[in-house]
C-alpha positions as CSV (number, residue, x, y, z in Angstrom):
1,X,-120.3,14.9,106.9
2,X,-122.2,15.8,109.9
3,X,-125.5,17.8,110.3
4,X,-123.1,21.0,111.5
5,X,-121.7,21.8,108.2
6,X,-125.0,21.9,106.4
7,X,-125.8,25.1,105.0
8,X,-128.7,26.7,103.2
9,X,-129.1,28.7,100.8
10,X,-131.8,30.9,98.9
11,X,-133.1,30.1,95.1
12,X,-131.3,33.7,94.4
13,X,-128.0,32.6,95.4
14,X,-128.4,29.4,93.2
15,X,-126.2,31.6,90.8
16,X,-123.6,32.2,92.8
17,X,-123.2,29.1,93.4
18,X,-123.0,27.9,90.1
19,X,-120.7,31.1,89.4
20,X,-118.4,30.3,92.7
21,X,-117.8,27.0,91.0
22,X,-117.3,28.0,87.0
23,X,-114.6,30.4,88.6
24,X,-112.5,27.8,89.7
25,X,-112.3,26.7,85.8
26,X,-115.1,24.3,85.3
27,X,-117.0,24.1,82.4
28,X,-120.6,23.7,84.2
29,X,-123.1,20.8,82.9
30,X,-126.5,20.4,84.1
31,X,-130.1,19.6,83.0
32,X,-131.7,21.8,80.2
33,X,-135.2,21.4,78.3
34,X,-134.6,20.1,74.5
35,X,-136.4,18.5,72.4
36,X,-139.3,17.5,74.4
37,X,-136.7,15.4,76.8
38,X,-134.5,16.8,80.0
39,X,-130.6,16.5,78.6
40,X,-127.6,17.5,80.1
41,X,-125.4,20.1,78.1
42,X,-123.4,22.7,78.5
43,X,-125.5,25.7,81.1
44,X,-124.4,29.3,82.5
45,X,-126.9,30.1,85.0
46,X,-129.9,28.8,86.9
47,X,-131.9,30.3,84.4
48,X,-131.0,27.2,81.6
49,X,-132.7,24.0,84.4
50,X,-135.9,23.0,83.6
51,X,-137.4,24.8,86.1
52,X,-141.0,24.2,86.2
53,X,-140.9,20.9,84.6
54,X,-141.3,17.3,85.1
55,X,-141.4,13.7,83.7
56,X,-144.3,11.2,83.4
57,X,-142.0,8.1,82.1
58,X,-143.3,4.2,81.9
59,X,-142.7,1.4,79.8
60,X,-141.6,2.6,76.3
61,X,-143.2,6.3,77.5
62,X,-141.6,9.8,78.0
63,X,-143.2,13.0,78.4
64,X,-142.4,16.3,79.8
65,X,-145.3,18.1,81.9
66,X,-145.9,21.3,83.6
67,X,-145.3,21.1,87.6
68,X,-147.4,23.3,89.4
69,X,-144.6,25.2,91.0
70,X,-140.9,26.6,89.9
71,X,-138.6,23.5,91.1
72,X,-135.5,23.2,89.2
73,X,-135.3,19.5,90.0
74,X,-139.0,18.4,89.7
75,X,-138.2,15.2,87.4
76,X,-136.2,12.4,87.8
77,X,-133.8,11.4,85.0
78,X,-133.9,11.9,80.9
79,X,-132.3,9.5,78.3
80,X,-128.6,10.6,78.7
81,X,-126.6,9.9,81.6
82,X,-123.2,11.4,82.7
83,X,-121.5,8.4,80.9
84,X,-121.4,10.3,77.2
85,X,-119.1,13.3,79.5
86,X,-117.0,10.5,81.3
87,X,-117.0,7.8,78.8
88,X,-117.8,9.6,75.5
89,X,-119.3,7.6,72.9
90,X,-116.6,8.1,70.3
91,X,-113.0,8.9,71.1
92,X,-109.8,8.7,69.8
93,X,-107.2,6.1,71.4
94,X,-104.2,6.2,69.2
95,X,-103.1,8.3,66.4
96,X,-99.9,7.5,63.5
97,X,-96.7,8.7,64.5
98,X,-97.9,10.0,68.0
99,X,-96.9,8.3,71.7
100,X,-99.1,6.8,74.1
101,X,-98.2,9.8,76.4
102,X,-99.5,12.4,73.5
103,X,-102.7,10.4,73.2
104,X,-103.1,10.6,76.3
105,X,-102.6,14.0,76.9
106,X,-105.6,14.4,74.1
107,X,-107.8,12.2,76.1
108,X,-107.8,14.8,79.2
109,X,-108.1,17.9,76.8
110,X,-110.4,20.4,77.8
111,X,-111.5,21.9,80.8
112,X,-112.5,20.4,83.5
113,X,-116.2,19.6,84.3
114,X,-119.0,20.1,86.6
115,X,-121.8,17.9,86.5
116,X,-124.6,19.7,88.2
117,X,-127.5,17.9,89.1
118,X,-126.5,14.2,89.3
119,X,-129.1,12.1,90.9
120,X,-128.2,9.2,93.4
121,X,-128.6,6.3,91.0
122,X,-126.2,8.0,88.8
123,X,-123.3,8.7,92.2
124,X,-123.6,4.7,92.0
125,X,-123.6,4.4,88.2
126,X,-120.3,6.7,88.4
127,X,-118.5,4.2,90.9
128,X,-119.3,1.2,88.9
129,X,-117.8,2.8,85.7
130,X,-114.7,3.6,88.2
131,X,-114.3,-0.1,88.8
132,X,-114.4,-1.1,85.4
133,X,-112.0,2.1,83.9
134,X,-110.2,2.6,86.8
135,X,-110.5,-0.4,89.0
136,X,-108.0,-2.8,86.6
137,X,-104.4,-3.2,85.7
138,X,-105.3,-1.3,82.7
139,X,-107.0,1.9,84.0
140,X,-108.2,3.9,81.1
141,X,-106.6,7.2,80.1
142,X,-109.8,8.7,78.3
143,X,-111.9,7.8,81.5
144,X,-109.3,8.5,83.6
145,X,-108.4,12.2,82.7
146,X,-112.2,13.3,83.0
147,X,-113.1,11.3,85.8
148,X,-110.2,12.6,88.4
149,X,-111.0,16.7,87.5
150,X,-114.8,16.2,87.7
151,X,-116.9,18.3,90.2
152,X,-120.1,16.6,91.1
153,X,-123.2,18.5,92.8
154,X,-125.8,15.5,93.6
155,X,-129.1,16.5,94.3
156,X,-131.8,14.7,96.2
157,X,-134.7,13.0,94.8
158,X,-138.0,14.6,95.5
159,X,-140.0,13.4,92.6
160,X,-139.8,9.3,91.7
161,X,-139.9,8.5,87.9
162,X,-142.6,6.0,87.0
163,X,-139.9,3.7,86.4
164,X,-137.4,4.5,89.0
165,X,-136.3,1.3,91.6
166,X,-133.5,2.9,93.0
167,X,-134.8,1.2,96.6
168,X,-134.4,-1.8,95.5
169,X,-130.8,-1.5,94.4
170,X,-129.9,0.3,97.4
171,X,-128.5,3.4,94.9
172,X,-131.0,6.0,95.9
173,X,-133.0,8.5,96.4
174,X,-130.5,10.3,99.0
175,X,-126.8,10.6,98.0
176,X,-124.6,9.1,100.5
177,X,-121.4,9.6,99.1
178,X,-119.2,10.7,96.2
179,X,-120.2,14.4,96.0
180,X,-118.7,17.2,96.5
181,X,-121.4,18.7,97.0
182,X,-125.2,17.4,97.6
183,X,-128.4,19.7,96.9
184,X,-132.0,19.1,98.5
185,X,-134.5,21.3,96.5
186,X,-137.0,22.9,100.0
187,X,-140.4,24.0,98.3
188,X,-142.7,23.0,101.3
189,X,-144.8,25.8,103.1
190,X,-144.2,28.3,99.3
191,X,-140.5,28.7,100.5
192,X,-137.5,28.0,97.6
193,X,-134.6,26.9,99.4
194,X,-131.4,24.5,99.1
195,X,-130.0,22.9,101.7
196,X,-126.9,21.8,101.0
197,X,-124.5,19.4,102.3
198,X,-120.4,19.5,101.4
199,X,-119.0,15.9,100.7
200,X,-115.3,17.4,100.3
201,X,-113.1,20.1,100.8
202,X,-113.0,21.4,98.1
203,X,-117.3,21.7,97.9
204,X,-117.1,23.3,101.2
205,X,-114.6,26.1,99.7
206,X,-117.3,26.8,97.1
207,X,-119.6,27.1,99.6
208,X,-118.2,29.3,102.1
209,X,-118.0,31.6,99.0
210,X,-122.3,31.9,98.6
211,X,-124.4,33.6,101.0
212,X,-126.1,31.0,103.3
213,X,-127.3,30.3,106.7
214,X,-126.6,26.8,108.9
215,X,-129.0,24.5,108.4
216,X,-131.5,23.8,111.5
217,X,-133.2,20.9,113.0
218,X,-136.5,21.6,110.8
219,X,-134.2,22.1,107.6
220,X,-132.9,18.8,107.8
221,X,-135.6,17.2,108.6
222,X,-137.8,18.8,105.7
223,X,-134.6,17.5,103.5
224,X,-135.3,13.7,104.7
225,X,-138.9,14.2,104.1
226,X,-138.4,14.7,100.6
227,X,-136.0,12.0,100.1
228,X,-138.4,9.5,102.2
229,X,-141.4,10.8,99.8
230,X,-139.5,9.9,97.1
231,X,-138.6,6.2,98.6
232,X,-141.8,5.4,99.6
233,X,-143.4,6.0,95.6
234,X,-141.1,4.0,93.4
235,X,-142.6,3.6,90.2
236,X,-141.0,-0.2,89.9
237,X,-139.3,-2.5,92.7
238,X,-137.3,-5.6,92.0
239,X,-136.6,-8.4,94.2
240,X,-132.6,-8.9,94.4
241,X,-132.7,-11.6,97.0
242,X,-130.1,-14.7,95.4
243,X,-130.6,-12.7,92.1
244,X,-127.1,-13.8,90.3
245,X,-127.6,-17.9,91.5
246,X,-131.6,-17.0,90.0
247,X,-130.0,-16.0,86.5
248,X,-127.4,-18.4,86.5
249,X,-129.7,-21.8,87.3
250,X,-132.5,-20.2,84.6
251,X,-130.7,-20.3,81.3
252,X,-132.8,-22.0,79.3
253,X,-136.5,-20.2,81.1
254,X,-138.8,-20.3,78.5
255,X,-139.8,-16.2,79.7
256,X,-136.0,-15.7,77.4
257,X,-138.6,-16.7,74.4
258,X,-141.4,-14.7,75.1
259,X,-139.0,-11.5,75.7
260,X,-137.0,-12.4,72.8
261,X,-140.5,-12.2,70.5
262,X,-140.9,-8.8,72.2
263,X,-137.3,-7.4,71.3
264,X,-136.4,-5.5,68.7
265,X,-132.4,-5.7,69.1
266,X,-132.6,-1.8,69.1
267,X,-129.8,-1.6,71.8
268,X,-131.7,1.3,73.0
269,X,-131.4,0.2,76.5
270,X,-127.7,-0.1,76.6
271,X,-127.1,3.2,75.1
272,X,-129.4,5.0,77.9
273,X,-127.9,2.4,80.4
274,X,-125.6,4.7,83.0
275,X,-123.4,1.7,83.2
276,X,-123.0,-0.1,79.8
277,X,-119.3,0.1,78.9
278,X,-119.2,-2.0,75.8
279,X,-117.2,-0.4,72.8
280,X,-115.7,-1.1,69.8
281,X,-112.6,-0.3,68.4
282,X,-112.1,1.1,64.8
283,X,-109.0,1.5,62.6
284,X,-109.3,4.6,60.1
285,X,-107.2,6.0,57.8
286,X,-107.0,8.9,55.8
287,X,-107.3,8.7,51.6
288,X,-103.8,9.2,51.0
289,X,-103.3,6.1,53.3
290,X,-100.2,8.2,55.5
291,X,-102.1,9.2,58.5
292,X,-103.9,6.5,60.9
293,X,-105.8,6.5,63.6
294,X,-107.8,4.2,65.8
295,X,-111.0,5.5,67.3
296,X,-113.4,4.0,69.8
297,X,-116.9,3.8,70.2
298,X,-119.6,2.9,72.0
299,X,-121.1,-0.4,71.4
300,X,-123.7,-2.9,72.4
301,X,-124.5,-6.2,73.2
302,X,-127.3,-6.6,70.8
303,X,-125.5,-5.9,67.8
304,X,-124.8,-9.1,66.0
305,X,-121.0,-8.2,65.4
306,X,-120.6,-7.9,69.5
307,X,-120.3,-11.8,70.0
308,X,-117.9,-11.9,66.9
309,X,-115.4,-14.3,67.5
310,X,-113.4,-16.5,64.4
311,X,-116.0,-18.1,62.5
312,X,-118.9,-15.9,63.4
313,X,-121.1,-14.4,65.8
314,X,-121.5,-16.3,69.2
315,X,-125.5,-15.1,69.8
316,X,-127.1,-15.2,66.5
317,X,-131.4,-14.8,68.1
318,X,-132.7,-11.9,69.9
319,X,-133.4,-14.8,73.1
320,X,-129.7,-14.8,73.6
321,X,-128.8,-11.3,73.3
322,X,-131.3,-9.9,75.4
323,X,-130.2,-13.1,78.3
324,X,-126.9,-11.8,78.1
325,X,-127.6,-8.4,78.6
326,X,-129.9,-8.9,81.4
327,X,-127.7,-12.2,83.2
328,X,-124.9,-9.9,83.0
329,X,-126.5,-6.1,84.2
330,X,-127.7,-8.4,87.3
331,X,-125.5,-11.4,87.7
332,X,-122.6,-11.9,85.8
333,X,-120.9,-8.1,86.6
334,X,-121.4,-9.4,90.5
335,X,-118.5,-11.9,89.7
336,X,-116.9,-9.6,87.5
337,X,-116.7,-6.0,89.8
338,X,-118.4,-7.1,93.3
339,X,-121.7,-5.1,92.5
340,X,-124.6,-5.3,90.7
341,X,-124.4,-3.6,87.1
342,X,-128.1,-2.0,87.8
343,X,-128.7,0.9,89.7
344,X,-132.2,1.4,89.2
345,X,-132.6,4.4,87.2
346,X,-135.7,3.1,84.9
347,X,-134.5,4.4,81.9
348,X,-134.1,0.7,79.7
349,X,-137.9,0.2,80.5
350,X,-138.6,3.9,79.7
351,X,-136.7,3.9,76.2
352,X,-137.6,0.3,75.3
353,X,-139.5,1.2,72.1
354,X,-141.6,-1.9,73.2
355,X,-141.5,-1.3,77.0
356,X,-139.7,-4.3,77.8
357,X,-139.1,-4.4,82.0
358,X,-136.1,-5.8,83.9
359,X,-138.4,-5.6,87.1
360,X,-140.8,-7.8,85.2
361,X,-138.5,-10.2,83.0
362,X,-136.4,-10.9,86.5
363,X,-139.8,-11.2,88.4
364,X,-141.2,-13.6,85.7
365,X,-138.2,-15.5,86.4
366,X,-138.3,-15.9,89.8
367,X,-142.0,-17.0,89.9
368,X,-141.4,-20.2,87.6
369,X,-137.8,-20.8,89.0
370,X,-136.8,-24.2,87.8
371,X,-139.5,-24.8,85.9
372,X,-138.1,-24.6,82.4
373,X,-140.9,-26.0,80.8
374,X,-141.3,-29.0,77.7
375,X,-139.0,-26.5,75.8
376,X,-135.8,-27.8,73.9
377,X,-132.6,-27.1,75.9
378,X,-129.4,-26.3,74.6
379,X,-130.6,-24.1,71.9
380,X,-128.6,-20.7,71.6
């Protein structure tokens, strides 16, 4: 949309914002403080963000730490992304003696949501999960029936996790698209502001209904400040130049050995993965035997069972579990859905109990291309 319809708004009318949307019948979810981590769940006011707070995140490190002023979106992203609201990590696809329709009309149950708060990276991480649930012949109902009532408010990056490369995937920090409506947190010169930016009709509705001012010519360009502060201190960076040809002509690098002695087969990073769609899919019954139903849940490529087929698991070692996670995140989902399967976010290198880094496994790779050492080929 163009500068023109840019509006800002006070910290005070954050509320009324938030209440200008939950009118309209949206169950609102946004960043809280639990646990020692920044989740999203279930908030009412402005008063449940983490105000206050940020994240110092590396390899296999989290911790939350005191900001020296009240921003609401000082940190950059937690373990859970909006896939567990979209995509949740158990549902139920088909019940005895109930239609396709009825189990259908279950999947989209429930109000519809707001997701307040969602970063760049994750705009992207939404549209790759729309390729592959919505993008087939077989678009998924689940998926479907949450996806198409969301509301999304994106907000700008203004601080870069220690393990954030949005830049390099070209997913961030600034949202460009796929919001209704976008957020930049103002905090320079002791003002608290919002500038905010409609991406559809229906955000500009909500906005028209908030006290706010237009947005001038030092507004806007206090907004790209942030967002080019934020570009310019990535915590990681990774090289995508020929990356798919790179994993494809690398198969048997002896750097899948040395990872595989590093990982632990946790699956952590798939489950804080934004994009990771893998499930399984579970037939239970009641005691009595007369009821049935068959529920799915999430899965992961570094379970054993996941390569399953007659006879056995496919990739019995850690070397080819962790290759086939990585090949496809950057390679194989290219050919697959037309863009990469990474968007940046740093959370596999943050939640790797071992601190295992894509930007440094795919780095690794790329300095020894070809050379695949004395090793033995062929082995899986």
């Amino acid at each position: 949309m163009h500068h023109g319809s840019q509006r800002v708004i006070a910290r005070a009318d954050l509320d009324h914002l938030l209440a200008a949307i939950a009118r309209r019948g949206f169950r609102l979810i946004g960043p809280t403080v639990r646990d020692g981590a920044i989740v999203y769940d279930d908030i009412w006011t402005s008063a449940d963000l983490p105000a206050g707070w940020t994240d110092e995140q590396d390899g296999g490190h989290y911790r939350l730490r005191r900001r020296d002023d009240e921003a609401l979106f000082g940190y950059a992203v937690g373990p859970q992304s909006w896939k567990r609201y979209l995509f949740p990590p158990t549902s139920v696809v088909w019940r005895s003696g109930q239609d396709r329709a009825a189990a259908e009309a279950e999947a989209q149950a429930g109000p519809p949501m707001a997701f307040i708060g969602v970063r760049s990276c994750e705009l992207r991480a939404i549209a790759i999960q729309d390729r592959v649930f919505l993008g087939g012949q077989h678009v998924d109902p689940v998926y479907a029936g949450r996806r198409e009532s969301a509301f999304l408010v994106a907000v700008n990056c203004g601080t870069a996790g220690g393990t954030c490369f949005c830049v390099s995937m070209d997913a961030g920090p600034k949202a460009e698209s796929g919001f209704d409506l976008a957020l930049t947190e103002l905090m320079d010169g002791g003002r608290h502001e919002f500038l905010v930016e409609p991406g559809t009709g229906r955000g500009a509705d909500v906005l028209n209904e908030v006290t706010s001012r237009p947005a001038g010519r030092p507004d806007t360009q206090a907004a790209d400040l942030v967002t080019e502060r934020t570009a310019a201190s990535m915590g990681r960076q990774l090289d995508t130049g020929g990356i798919k040809d790179l994993l494809y002509d690398n198969f048997e690098h002896p750097r899948w050995d040395d990872v595989a002695s590093r990982c632990l087969t946790c699956g952590n990073c798939t489950m804080v993965c934004p994009t990771c769609f893998c499930f399984s899919i579970t037939e239970v019954t009641d005691l009595a035997g007369t009821e049935a139903e068959q529920q799915r849940s999430w899965d992961s490529c570094f379970t054993v069972d996941h390569s399953n087929l007659h006879g056995g698991p496919v990739r019995v070692s850690g070397r080819s579990r962790y290759r086939q996670w990585m090949t496809h995140k950057l390679a194989t989902w290219i050919d697959q859905f037309g863009t990469s399967g990474c968007v940046g976010c740093g959370r596999c290198i943050t939640w790797c109990p071992v601190g295992i880094d894509i930007t440094e496994e795919a780095a690794a790779i790329r300095a020894s291309d070809g050379d695949t050492g004395g090793g033995i080929g062929g082995n899986p």
